[in-house]
Structure formats: C-alpha cells, structure tokens
C-alpha positions as CSV (number, residue, x, y, z in Angstrom):
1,X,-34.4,6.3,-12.4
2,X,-33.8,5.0,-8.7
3,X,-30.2,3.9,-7.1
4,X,-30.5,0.0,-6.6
5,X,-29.6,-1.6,-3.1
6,X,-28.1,-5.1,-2.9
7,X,-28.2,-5.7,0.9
8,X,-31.6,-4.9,2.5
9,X,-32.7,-5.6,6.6
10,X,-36.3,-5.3,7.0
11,X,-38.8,-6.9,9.4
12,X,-35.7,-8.8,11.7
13,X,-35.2,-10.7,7.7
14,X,-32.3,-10.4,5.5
15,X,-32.7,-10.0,1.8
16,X,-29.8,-9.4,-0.7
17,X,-29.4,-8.9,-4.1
18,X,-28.6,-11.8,-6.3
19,X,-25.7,-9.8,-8.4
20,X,-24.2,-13.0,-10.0
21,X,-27.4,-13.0,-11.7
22,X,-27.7,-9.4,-13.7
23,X,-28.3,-7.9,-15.8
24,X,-30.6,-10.8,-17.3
25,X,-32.4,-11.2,-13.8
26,X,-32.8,-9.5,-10.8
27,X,-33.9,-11.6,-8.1
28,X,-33.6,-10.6,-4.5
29,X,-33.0,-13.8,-2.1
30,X,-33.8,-14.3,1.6
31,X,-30.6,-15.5,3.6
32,X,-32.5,-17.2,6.8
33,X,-28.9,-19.7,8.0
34,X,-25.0,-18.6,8.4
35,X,-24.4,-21.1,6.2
36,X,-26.5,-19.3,3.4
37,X,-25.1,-16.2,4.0
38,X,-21.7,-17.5,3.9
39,X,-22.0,-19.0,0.4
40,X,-23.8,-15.7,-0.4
41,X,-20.7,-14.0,0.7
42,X,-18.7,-17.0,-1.1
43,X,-20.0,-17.0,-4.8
44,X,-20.2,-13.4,-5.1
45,X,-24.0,-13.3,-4.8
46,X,-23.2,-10.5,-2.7
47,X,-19.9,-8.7,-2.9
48,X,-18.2,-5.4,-3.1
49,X,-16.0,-5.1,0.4
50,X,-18.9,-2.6,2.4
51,X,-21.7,-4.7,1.3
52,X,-19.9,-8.2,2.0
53,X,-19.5,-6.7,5.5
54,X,-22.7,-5.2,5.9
55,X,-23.7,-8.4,4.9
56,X,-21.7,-10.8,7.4
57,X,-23.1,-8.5,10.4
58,X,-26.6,-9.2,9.4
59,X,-25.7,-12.8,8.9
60,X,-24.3,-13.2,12.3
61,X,-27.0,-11.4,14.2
62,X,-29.3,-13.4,12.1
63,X,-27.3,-16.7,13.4
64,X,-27.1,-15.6,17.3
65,X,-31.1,-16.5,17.0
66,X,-30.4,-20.1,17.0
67,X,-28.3,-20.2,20.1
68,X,-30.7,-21.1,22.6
69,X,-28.1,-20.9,25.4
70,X,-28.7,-18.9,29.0
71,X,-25.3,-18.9,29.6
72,X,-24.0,-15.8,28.2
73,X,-19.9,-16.7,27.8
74,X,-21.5,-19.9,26.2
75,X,-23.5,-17.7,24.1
76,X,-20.5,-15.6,23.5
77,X,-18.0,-18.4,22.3
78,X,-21.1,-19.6,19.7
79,X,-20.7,-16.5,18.2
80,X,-17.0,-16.4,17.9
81,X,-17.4,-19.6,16.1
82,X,-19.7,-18.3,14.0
83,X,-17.8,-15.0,13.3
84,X,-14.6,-17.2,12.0
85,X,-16.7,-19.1,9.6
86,X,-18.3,-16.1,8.1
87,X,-14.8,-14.7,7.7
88,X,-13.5,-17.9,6.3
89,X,-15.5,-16.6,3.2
90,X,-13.8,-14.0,1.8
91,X,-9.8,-13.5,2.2
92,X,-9.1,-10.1,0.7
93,X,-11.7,-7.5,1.9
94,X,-10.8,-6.4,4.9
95,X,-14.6,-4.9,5.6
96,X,-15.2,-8.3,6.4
97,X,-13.6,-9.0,9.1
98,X,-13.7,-5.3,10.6
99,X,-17.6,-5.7,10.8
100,X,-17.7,-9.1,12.4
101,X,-15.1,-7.9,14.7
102,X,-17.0,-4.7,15.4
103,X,-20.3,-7.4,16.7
104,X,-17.7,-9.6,18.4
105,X,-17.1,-6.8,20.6
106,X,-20.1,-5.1,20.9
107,X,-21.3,-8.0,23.2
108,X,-18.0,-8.2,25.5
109,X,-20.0,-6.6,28.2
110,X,-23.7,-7.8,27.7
111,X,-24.9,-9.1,30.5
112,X,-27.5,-11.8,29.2
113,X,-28.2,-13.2,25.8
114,X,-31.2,-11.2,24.8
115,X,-29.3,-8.3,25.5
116,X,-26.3,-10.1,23.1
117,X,-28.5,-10.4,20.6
118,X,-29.9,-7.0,20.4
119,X,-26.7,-5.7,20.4
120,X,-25.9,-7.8,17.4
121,X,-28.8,-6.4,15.5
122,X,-28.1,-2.9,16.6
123,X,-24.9,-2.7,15.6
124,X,-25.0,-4.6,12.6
125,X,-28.0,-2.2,11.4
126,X,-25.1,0.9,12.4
127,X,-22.6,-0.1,10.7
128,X,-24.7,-0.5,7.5
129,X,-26.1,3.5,8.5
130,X,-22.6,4.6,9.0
131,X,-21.8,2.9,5.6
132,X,-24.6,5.2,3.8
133,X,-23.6,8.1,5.4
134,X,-20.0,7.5,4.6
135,X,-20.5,6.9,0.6
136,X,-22.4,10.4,0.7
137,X,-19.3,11.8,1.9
138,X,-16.8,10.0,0.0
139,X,-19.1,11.3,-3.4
140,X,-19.5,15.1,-1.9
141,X,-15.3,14.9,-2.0
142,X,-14.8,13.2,-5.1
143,X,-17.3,15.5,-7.0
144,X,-15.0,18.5,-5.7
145,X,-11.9,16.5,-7.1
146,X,-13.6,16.2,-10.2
147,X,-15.6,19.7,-10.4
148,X,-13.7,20.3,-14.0
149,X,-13.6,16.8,-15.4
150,X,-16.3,15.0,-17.3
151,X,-14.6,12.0,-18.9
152,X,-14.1,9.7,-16.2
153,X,-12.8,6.0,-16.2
154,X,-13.7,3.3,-13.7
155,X,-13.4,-0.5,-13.2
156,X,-15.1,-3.3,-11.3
157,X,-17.9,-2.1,-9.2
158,X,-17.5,-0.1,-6.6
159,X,-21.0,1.3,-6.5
160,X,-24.6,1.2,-4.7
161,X,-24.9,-2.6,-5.3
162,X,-21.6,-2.9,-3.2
163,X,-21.9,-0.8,-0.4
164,X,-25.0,0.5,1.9
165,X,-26.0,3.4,-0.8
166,X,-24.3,5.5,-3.7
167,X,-20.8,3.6,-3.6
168,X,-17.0,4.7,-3.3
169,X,-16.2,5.6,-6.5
170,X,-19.4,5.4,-8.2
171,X,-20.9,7.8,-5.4
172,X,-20.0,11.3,-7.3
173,X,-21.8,10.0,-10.2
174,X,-24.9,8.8,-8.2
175,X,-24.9,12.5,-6.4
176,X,-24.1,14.0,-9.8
177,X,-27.1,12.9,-11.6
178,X,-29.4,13.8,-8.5
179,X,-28.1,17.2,-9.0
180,X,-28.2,17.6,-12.9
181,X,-24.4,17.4,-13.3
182,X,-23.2,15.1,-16.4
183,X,-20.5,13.1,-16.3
184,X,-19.4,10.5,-18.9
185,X,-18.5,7.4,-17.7
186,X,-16.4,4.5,-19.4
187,X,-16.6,1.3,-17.7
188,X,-14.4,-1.4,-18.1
189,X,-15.7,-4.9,-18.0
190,X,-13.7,-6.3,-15.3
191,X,-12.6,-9.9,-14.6
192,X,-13.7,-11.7,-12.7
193,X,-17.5,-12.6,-13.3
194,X,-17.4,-8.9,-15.5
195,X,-18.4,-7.4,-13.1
196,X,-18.3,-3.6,-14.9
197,X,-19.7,-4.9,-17.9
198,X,-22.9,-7.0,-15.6
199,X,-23.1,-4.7,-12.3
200,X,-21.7,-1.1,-13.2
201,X,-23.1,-0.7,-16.2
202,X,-27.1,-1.7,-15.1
203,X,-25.9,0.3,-11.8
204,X,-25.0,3.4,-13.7
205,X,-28.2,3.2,-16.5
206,X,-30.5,2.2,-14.1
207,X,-29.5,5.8,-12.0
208,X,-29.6,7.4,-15.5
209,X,-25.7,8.2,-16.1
210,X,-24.2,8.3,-19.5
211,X,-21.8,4.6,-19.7
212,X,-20.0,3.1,-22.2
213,X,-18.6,-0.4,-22.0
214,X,-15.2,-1.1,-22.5
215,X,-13.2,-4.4,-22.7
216,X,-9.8,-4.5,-19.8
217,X,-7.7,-4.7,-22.8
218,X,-9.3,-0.9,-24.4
219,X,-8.4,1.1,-21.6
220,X,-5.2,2.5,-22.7
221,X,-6.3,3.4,-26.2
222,X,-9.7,4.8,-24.5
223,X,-7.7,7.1,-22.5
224,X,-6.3,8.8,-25.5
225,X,-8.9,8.2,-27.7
226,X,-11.8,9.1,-25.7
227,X,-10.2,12.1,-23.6
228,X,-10.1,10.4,-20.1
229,X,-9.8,13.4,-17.9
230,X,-9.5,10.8,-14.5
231,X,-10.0,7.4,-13.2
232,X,-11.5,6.6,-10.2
233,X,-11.3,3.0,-8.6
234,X,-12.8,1.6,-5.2
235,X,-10.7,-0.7,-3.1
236,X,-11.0,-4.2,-0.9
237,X,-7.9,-3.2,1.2
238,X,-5.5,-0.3,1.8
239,X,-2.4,-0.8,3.8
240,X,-0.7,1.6,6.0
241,X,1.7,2.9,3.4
242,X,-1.1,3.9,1.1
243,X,-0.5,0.6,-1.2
244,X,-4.0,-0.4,-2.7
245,X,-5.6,-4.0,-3.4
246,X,-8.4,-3.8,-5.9
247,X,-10.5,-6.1,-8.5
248,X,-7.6,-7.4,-11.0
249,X,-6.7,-4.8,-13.8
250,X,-6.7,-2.0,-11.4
251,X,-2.5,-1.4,-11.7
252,X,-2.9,-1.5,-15.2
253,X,-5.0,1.4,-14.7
254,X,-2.6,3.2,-12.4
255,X,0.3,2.7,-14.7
256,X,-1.7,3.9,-17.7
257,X,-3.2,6.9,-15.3
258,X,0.4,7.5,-14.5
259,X,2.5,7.6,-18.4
260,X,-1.1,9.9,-19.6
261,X,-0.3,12.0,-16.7
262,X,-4.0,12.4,-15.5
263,X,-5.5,12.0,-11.8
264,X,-5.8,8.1,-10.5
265,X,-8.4,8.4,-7.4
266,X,-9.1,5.7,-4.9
267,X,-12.3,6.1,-3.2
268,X,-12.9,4.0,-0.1
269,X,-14.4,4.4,3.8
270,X,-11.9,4.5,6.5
271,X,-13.3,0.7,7.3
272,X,-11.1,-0.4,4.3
273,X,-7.9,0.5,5.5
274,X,-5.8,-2.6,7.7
275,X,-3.1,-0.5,9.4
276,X,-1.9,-3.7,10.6
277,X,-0.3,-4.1,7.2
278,X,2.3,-2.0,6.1
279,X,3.0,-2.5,2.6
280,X,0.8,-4.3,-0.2
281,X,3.1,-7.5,-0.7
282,X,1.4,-8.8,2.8
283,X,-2.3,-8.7,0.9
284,X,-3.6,-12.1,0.6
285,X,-4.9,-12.3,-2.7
286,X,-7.6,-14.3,-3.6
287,X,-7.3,-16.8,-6.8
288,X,-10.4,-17.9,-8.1
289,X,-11.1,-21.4,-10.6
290,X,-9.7,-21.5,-14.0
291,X,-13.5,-22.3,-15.4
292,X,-13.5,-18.5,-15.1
293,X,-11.2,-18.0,-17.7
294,X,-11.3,-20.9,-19.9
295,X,-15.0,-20.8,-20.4
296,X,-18.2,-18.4,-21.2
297,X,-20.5,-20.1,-19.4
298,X,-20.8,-23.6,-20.9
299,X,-18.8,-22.9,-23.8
300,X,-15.2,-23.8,-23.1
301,X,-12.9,-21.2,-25.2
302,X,-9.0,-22.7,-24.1
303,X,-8.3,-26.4,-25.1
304,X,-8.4,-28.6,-22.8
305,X,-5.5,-29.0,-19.8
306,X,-4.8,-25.1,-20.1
307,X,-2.7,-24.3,-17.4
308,X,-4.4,-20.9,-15.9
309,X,-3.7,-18.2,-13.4
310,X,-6.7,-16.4,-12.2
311,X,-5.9,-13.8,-9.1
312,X,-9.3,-11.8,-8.3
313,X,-7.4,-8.7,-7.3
314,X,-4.0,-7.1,-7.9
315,X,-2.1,-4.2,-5.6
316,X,-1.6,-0.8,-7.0
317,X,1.6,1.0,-5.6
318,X,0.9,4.5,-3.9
319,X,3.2,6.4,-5.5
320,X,0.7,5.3,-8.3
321,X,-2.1,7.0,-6.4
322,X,-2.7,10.4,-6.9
323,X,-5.0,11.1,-3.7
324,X,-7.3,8.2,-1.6
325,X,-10.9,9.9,-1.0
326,X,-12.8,8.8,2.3
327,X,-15.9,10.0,4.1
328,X,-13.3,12.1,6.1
329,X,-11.7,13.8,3.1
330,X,-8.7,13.2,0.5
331,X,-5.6,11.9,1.7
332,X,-3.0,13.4,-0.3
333,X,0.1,12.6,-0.4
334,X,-1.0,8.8,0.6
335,X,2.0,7.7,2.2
336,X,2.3,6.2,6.0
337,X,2.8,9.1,8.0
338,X,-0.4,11.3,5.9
339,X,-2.5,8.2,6.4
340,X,-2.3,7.5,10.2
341,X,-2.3,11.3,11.1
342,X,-5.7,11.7,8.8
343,X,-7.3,8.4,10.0
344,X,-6.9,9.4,13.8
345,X,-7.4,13.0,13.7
346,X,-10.9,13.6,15.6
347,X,-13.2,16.1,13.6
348,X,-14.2,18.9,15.0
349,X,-18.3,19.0,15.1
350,X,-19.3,19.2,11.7
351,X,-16.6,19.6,10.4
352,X,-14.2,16.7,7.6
353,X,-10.8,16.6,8.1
C-alpha cells in the first residue's frame, strides 16, 4: 500500500494527477502551457487548495520559459500577467494566490532573467517541500487530538492527492497506518464532482485504512449510529476570526458535531489562512454549473428548466470549531486575537508552538 501524489516536478516537467478521472482511471497528464495548467487548475483535474497552489507555482515557472525577453522588468511584468491569469482560475482557495504571490516576489530583486527564472523553479519546488513537511506536522498534532478516538468522520478530500504528501485532515490517518494504529474512517461523498466517494475513498484504501462510504444526507444518523467519536475537515480558506470556508456540507457537519457534542477539527497549513479577511461573509464562494446537480453523467435526473443553486463551498462559524490544527500546532480557542498571536509567534528551534 503506497500514499498517492497528484502533483509531481521531475526532470524541469510538470506531471499531475488527473483526479476528475478516479477511481475508474488513473492517468497522470503532462502540463507543458499556462494555459494547460490553468484549465487543470479550472476543471478540478487538480484541486485540493495546497495542491492547486503547488500547482500554479509550477505552472508559472514552467510559463517564465517562454519569455524570451533580456529585459528583466519586461520579463518581470510577463510574469505578473501570467500570475493573474493562473489566479483567475480558482476564486476560493486562498493557497492559490499565496503561492503565485510568493514567486511574484521572489524575483523583485533578480538581477537578470535566468536568474528570474531559477528563482521561479526554486521557490516553486519550496513551497511544495514546505507543504510536505507541513502535512507531517499537521498529522503528528491531529493524531495527539485523536490519541483516544477511533471512529472518525471526514468530508471532501483533504488528503495526499490534495496537497504535497499525507494531507490536512487525512494526514493522521496516513501516519496512522504507517505506524499500525487503526482508525475507522467514514467518508462522506461530497458534492461537488463526489469527491469523498471518487478521491478519499481510493486515497484512504489505496494507503490501506479502513473506509466506509457515506452519502451527505447519512451523516447525522451515522454519527449516532456508527459511534462518531470526531470529525475532522480540511479547509480552502480561514479568515482572521477563525471562520472556515470548506467543500459544501461542511457546516452541516459542524452543526451536527456541535448538537452530538463531539470534537469538530479543522486541519489546514498556516498558508490557508487570509488575515486580510475578518469574518467568513467576505469569502467569495464559488458556484459551479447546474449539469452538476441535474445530471449523473449523461443521464439527466431533474426535468428539464430546473432552476438550481450549486455553491462549491460553504463557511463554518468558529464558535462551531472546536480547535484548527496547523503544522505549528492547535489553535484553540480559534477566535481573532488566538489566531494572529499563534500565526506570528516565531518557534523557538525545534520547537511547535
């Protein structure tokens, strides 16, 4: 049993997993244009915030190549150009925009295009390192949150295939199993695309973790059926109150979390957080076609001229939140003041806050 990747850099080519396309096939694809990686990025062939940005940073250090340019500001203003369309792809994530940003900036001071574009690669290949590292230590926290609990819940996929390695909240069950500790995982299977019932679940079996599919609409009586001792969720974007955007359903999972009275975990790298934002009601969310809904594939389930609202993501409150876990430790309580103080607190040398 071996974790899967979904976003791979090797020999100066880009190669990402097709995930629109599992479990029936698993077909890696070559991204050689920013145009191709921003349709990648576009119809979910890659997604999962940390891999659409790990992504994007590849994608525009792959586009720098074709600016031919000597003149370095020229140079720099292609890239800016490019760096807006790739973010053009994607509103919600925030990961997207922090890595492109994070390149932008990188080359402020390069003093001649082949040092630009070096700098692009390097720092897109570090931010995909850092992302690694990060969902280690985003798992090595939530497996000490969960040290007594077993029966976990999750939704959407917030796992291997959607960051660098191991995932936010699918990260303690990665480690888990690489350490011979069981958990049981229920996995809901998520609008839009399904993406629990197509990407978590092949994820999870193909690491060897015990999963069971649920439908969205099972959750509640699965908590009190089933014994749910937690539910741990990933997250697109965290504002600087603590409020959470995540892959529609996610409130109802905080509610439910909230009337059972058992732990609701958010697991997410410090990238995901837009401080710029204080509350959740200024999260653009993304709405996506109503073939999504009124159709399985070819086969068209609604009558015709349904009328249909389709938002990708919803925003859990924090008071719904019982502790946010990042690769510097677990925020709790989650509220404005907790958040800033953890997020710019310098750890000592080897040492999480």
């Amino acid at each position: 049993m071996t974790i899967p990747l979904s976003v791979i850099w090797k020999d100066e080519q880009l190669t990402i997993l097709d995930q629109r396309l599992l479990p029936q096939a698993v077909q890696y694809e070559t991204l050689e244009t920013l145009e191709q990686v921003h349709e990648a990025i576009f119809q979910l062939k890659v997604r999962g915030a940390p891999a659409i940005g790990i992504a994007a940073a590849y994608g525009l250090a792959l586009a720098a190549r074709r600016h031919e340019t000597a003149d370095i500001e020229l140079f720099r203003d292609h890239v800016k150009e490019d760096a807006a369309y790739l973010i053009s792809s994607r509103p919600t994530a925030v990961n997207l925009a922090w890595a492109i940003d994070r390149l932008v900036k990188r080359i402020e001071q390069a003093g001649t295009v082949a040092q630009a574009k070096a700098q692009l690669i390097e720092e897109a290949q570090l931010i995909r390192d850092e992302d690694e590292a990060a969902c280690r230590n985003i798992g090595e926290h939530a497996l000490e949150l969960l040290v007594d609990k077993e029966k976990i819940l999750t939704i959407c996929n917030a796992g291997s295939i959607a960051t660098a390695k191991y995932g936010t909240a699918l990260a303690p069950f990665h480690l888990g199993i690489e350490r011979g500790r069981e958990f049981e995982v229920y996995a809901c299977e998520t609008r839009p695309l399904f993406q629990g019932a197509r990407l978590t679940v092949w994820e999870l079996q193909q690491a060897g973790v015990d999963v069971t599919l649920i439908t969205d609409s099972m959750a509640a009586h699965t908590i009190a059926a089933k014994g749910i001792e937690a539910i741990i969720v990933g997250a697109d974007r965290i504002t600087a109150n603590g409020d959470t955007a995540n892959k529609i359903g996610t409130l109802n999972l905080a509610i439910l979390a909230h009337v059972y009275g058992i732990p609701f975990y958010v697991a997410a790298p410090v990238s995901t957080f837009d401080l710029s934002l204080d509350t959740g009601n200024a999260i653009p969310i993304e709405e996506r076609a109503a073939e999504e809904v009124i159709a399985t594939g070819t086969q068209q389930n609604a009558p015709d001229g349904t009328k249909v609202f389709n938002p990708a993501f919803d925003v859990t409150p924090a008071t719904y939140i019982t502790a946010i876990i990042t690769e510097r430790g677990v925020i709790r309580p989650n509220d404005k003041q907790t958040i800033e103080t953890q997020l710019y607190a310098v750890p000592s040398k080897g040492e999480m806050i």
